[in-house]
N, C-alpha and C positions, 0 to 999 in steps of 0.2 A: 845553672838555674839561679832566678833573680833571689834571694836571701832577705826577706822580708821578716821583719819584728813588730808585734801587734800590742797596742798599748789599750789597757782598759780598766775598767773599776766596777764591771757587775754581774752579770751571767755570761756572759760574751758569747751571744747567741750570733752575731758576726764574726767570730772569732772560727765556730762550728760550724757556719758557712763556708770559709776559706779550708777546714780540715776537709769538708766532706768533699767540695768541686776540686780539692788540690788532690784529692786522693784516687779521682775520676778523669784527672788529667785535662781539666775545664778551667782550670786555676793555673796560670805559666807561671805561679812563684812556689815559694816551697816556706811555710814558717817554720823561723828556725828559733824565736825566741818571743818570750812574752813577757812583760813586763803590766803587773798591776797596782797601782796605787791604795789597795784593800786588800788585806791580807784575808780576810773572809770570802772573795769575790768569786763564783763557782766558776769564772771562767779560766782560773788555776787550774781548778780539779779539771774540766776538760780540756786542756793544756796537755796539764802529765797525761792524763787518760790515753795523750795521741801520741804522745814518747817526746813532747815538745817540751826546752828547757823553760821553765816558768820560775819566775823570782817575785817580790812584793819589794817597791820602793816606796814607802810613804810619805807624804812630804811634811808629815806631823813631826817627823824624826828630825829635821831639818833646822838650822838654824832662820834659814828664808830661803823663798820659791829659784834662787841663784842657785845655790848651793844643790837645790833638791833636781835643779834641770841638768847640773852637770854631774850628778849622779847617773841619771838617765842617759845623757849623751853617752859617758864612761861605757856604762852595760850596752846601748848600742853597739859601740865603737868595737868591741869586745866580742859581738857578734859578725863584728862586720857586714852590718844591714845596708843593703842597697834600696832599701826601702823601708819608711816607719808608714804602719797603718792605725790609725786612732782608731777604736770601735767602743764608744763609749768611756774615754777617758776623764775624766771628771775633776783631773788636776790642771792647772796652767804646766806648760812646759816651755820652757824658752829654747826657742828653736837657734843652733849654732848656724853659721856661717856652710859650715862643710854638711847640714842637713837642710840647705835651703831648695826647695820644690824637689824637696824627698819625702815628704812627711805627707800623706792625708787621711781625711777625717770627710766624714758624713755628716750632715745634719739634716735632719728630721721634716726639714722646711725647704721650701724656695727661696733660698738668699736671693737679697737681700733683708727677704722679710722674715719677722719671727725670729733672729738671732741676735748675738751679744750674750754678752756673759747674764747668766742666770736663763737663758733660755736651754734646756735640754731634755731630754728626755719626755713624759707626761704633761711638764710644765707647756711645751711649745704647740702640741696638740688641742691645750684646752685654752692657749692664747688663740688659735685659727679658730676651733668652736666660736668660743666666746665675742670672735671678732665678725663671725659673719661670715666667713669669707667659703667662697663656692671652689676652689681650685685649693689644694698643698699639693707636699709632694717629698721631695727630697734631692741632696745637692752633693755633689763626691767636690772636694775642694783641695787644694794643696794648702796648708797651714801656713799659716805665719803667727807673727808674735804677738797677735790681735784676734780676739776671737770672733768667730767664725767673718775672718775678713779675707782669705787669701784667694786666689786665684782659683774660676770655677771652673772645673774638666768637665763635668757631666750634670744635668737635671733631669730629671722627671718629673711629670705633673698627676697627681691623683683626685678623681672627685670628691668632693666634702659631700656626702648624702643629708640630709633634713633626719635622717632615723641617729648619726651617728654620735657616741661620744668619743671620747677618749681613747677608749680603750680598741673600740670598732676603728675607728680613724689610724689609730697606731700601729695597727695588724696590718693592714692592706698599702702602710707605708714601708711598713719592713717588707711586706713580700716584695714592693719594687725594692728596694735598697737590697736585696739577696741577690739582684741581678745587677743593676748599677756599680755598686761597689767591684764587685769582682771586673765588670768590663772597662771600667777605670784603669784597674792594677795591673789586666792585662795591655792595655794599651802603652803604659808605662814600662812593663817590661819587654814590650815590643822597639821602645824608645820611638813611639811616636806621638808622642807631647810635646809640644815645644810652647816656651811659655813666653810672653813679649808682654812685658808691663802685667796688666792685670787680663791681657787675653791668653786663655790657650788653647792654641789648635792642633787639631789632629790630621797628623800626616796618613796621609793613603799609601797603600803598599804599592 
């Protein structure tokens, strides 16, 4: 089975998504390691909780974001991950060579819009509020060393309601992203992605 490592910095309420459908056999990878950039981040405690190896790299500890990403690589490497999944990671990580369209990550939004560095979490919810706009949603993407610029595997659209803030808005984005994400991962460890420039399509069985 695929051997996937989950990178994160907060509750890792997507991290509890992948424990619960991996353990219902809805999830075709299996976490085998997690890596947090916050040693306080509760998504440790349910980490161990699941018998999963969990470690904290900080990149405060670091001399610079080089040094801090080939930490990270290292403990991949270590794991022998066939797949990195970002669920709220909150550090830059430079992506190697031998992890290229191995790595994704979720964003909150419809790429291209509402992303780049400084857009995450609460912040991107009250830029779509704030902007008007009648449609979000959310994006599974393979990483590169640009944020959130890599190649897009899946979207979703959700409605912006007139009643919603933030908080309303960011619920009913994660409840699609509890399903998106996993049908990403599985696709991937079906090995039917195949990626050509900045498109990827999905092979039919």
């Amino acid at each position: 089975m695929l051997k996937t490592a989950v990178l994160l910095s907060g509750s890792g309420r997507t991290l509890q998504n992948f424990i619960d459908l991996s353990a219902s056999g809805k999830l075709k990878t299996k976490v085998t390691g997690v890596i947090s950039s916050r040693k306080e981040a509760y998504g440790l405690k349910r980490a161990r909780n699941a018998g999963i190896t969990a470690c904290t790299i900080n990149p405060k500890d670091f001399e610079n974001i080089h040094s801090f990403s080939r930490a990270v690589t290292s403990k991949l490497s270590d794991w022998n991950a066939g797949l990195v999944a970002m669920a709220g990671f909150l550090s830059f990580y430079e992506i190697p060579p031998k992890f290229r369209n191995k790595v994704m990550n979720i964003h909150p939004a419809l790429l291209p819009a509402f992303g780049g560095q400084g857009y995450y979490g609460e912040r991107v919810h009250k830029a779509v509020i704030e902007y008007g706009c009648k449609v979000s949603g959310c994006t599974v993407h393979f990483a590169n060393n640009k944020y959130d610029h890599g190649p897009i595997i899946l979207q979703k659209a959700v409605n912006v309601l007139e009643s919603d803030d933030t908080e309303s808005l960011a619920n009913r984005v994660f409840e699609v992203e509890k399903d998106l994400y996993p049908k990403a991962i599985n696709l991937f460890a079906e090995d039917r992605l195949k990626v050509t420039g900045r498109r990827v399509e999905r092979e039919e069985l």
